[in-house]
C-alpha positions, 0 to 999 in steps of 0.5 A, a space after each residue: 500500500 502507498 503512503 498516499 493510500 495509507 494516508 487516505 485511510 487515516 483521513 476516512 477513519 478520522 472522517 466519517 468511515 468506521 473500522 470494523 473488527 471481522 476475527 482476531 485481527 482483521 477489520 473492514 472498512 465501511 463507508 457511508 454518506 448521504 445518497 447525493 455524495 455518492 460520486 464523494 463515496 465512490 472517489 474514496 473507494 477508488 482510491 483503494 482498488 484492492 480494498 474495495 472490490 464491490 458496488 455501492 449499496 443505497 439505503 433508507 432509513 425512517 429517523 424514530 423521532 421525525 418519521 421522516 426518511 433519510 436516503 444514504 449509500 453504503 460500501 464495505 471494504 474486503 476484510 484486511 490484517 492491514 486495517 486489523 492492525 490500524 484498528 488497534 491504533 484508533 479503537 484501542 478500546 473499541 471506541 474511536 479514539 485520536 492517537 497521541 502520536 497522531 502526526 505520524 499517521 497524517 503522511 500526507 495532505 490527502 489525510 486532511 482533505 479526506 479529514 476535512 470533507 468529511 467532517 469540515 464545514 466553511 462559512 461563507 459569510 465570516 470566511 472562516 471553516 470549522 473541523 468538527 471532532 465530535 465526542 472526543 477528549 480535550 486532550 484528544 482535540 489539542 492532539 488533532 489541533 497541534 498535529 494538523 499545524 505541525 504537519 501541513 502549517 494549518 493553524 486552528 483554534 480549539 473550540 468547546 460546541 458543547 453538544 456537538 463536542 470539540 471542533 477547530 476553528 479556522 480563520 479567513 487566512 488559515 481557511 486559505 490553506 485549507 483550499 489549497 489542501 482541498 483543491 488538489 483532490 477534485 471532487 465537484 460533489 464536495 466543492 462546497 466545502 471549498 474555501 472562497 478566495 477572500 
């Protein structure tokens, strides 16, 4: 596996992807988005052709308390020793968790665009973009923050969204270097997540 594709799986696993364990030391990789980022979906499984073999699979789901339906696609990677191992690096306990040494794991910018349009969001009118970490730790949060600098010099900072959990906060400069990172991995669904020039 290449460093870009090791990278691209951190970045979907930081993201919205689960790991799920299959045996003693295999897991599996399983993708899921709203329908209309099938095109999104789709892109991250090619970038791992010999993981992901199958054909997208299109679900509905009735949300218990608006009754309303909800349309998503979903693929499933083979199952792998490769992701086994990842697995023990970021569900140590069986919860998703962020690494101490998070860094050495962002090989390589694809991780945080992956990272970012998963879990990203830009604010068109202040021109600023947020990270959202979810249920993460304090501790947790300041790893992603100091790693995201350290690696690619995109700086943030730490934002409590107390029911939404830790996100990272991106201003109109930083934002800037987001766009660069974001724009060398071409996904139109996705573009508007995209930073504007100031």
């Amino acid at each position: 596996m290449t460093k870009q594709q090791n990278a691209a799986i951190v970045g979907m696993i930081l993201g919205d992807a689960y790991l799920q364990p299959t045996g003693k030391k295999n897991a599996r990789l399983r993708l899921e988005h709203r329908a209309d980022h099938k095109d999104y979906l789709i892109w991250k499984a090619g970038l791992l052709p010999n993981l992901f073999q199958g054909k997208p699979v299109f679900l509905d789901r009735v949300h218990p308390k608006t009754k309303m339906t909800y349309h998503y696609v979903r693929q499933q990677s083979n199952a792998s020793p490769v992701l086994g191992k990842i697995r023990t690096i970021f569900y140590p306990n069986g919860r998703k968790m962020i690494p101490n040494n998070l860094e050495k794991f962002l090989r390589d910018t694809i991780a945080f665009a992956i990272w970012f349009y998963d879990d990203g969001y830009y604010y068109r009118r202040d021109r600023c973009s947020y990270l959202y970490l979810g249920r993460v730790s304090k501790p947790e949060a300041e790893i992603a923050r100091s790693a995201i600098e350290k690696k690619f010099g995109i700086k943030s900072v730490l934002n409590d969204k107390k029911n939404k959990g830790f996100a990272l906060y991106f201003s109109r400069m930083e934002s800037e270097k987001i766009k660069e990172a974001l724009q060398k991995y071409d996904v139109p669904v996705m573009a508007y997540k995209i930073p504007l020039t100031p």
